[in-house]
C-alpha positions in Angstrom: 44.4 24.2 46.9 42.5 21.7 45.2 43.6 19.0 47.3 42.5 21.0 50.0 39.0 21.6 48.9 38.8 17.8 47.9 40.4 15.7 50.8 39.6 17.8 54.2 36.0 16.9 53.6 36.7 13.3 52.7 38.8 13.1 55.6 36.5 14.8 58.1 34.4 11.4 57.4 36.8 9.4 58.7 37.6 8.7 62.8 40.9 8.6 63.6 40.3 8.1 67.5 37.5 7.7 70.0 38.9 10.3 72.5 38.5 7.6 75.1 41.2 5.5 76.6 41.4 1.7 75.9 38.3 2.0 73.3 39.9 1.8 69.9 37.6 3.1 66.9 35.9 0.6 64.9 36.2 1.0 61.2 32.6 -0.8 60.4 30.5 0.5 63.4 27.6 -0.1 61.8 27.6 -3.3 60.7 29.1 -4.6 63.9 26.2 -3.3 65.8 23.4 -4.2 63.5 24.8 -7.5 64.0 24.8 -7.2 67.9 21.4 -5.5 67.9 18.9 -6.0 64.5 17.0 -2.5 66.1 20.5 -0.7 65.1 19.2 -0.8 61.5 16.4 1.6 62.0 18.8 4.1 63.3 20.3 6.5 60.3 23.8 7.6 60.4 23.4 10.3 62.9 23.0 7.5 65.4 25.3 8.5 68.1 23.4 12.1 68.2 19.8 10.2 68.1 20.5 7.6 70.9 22.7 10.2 73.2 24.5 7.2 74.5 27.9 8.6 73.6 30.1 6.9 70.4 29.1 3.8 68.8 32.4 2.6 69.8 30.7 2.8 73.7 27.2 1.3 72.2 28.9 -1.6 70.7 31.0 -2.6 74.0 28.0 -2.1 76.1 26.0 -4.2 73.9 28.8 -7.2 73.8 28.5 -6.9 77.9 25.0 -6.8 77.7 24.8 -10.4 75.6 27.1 -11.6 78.1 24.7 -11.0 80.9 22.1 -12.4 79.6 23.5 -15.8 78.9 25.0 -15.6 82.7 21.1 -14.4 83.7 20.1 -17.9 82.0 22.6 -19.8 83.6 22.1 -18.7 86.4 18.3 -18.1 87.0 18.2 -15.6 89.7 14.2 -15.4 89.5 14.0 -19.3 89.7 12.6 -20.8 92.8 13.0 -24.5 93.9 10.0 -26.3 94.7 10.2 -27.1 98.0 11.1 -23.6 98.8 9.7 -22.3 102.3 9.7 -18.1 102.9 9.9 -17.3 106.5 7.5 -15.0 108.3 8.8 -13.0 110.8 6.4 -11.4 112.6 7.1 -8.1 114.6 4.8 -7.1 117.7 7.4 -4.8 118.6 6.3 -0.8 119.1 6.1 1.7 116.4 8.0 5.0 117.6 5.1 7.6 117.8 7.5 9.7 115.1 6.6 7.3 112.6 3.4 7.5 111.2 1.7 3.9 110.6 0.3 3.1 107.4 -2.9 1.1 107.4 -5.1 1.0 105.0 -9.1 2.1 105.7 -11.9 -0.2 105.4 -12.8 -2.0 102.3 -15.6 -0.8 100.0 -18.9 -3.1 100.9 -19.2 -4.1 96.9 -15.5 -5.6 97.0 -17.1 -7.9 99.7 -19.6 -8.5 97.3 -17.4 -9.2 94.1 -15.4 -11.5 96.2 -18.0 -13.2 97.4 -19.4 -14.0 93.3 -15.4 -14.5 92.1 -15.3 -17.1 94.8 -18.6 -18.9 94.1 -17.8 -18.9 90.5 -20.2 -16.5 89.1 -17.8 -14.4 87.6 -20.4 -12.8 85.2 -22.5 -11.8 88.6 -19.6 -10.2 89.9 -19.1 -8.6 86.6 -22.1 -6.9 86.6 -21.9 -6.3 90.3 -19.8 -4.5 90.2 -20.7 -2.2 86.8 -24.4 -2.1 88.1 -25.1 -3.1 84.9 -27.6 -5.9 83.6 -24.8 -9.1 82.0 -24.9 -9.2 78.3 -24.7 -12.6 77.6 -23.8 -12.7 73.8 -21.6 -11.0 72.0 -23.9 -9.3 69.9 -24.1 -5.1 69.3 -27.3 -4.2 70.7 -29.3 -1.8 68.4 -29.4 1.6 69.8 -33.0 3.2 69.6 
């Protein structure tokens, strides 16, 4: 009996399986994903519960594929351009089927005219206060209120 009342709760602490095929349980969880991830540390020890991500057994896999792409993403540099890239503009004059509506944009509001017009003549501080109709305050200093 007092075996009972001492080792059932001792052993309810420890994870015998993850449930999940091919995903063996990790004895030190926590260390191994504070080392993959330094944010793991702010988590307590109800972490699986708090991120809702499944077992930390999942988390930690996910996280080792995760560095994995990343240093592929460098290598590879997807976003990367060369310089003496060209993008080709097709141009369409075909038709638009009256059962799809056409989506163009109304008119332009006369003071963007204006602000680009001031942006392009470099008076940026004119177009400033164009376009707050607002005298330009031209120090930084807190006006006194009166």
């Amino acid at each position: 009996m007092f075996l009972r009342m001492v080792a059932r709760p001792l052993m309810a602490k420890v994870k015998e399986t993850t449930g999940i095929v091919g995903l063996e349980v990790v004895p030190n969880a926590r260390e191994v994903l504070i080392n993959l991830c330094p944010r793991g540390r702010q988590l307590g020890d109800d972490r699986e519960a708090r991120l809702g991500c499944g077992q930390v057994e999942e988390l930690i896999v996910e996280a080792q594929d995760e560095l994995k792409l990343i240093a592929k993403m460098i290598e590879w540099d997807p976003w990367g351009l060369p310089d003496d890239y060209e993008c080709e503009v097709i141009e369409n004059d075909a038709p638009v089927p009256k059962h799809i509506p056409l989506h163009r944009p109304g008119p332009l509001p006369e003071e963007f005219y204006k602000t680009l017009e001031a942006v392009t003549s470099d008076t940026l501080q004119d177009a400033i206060s164009l376009s707050k109709n607002e005298p330009a305050i031209t120090t930084g200093d807190s006006q006194p209120k009166e």
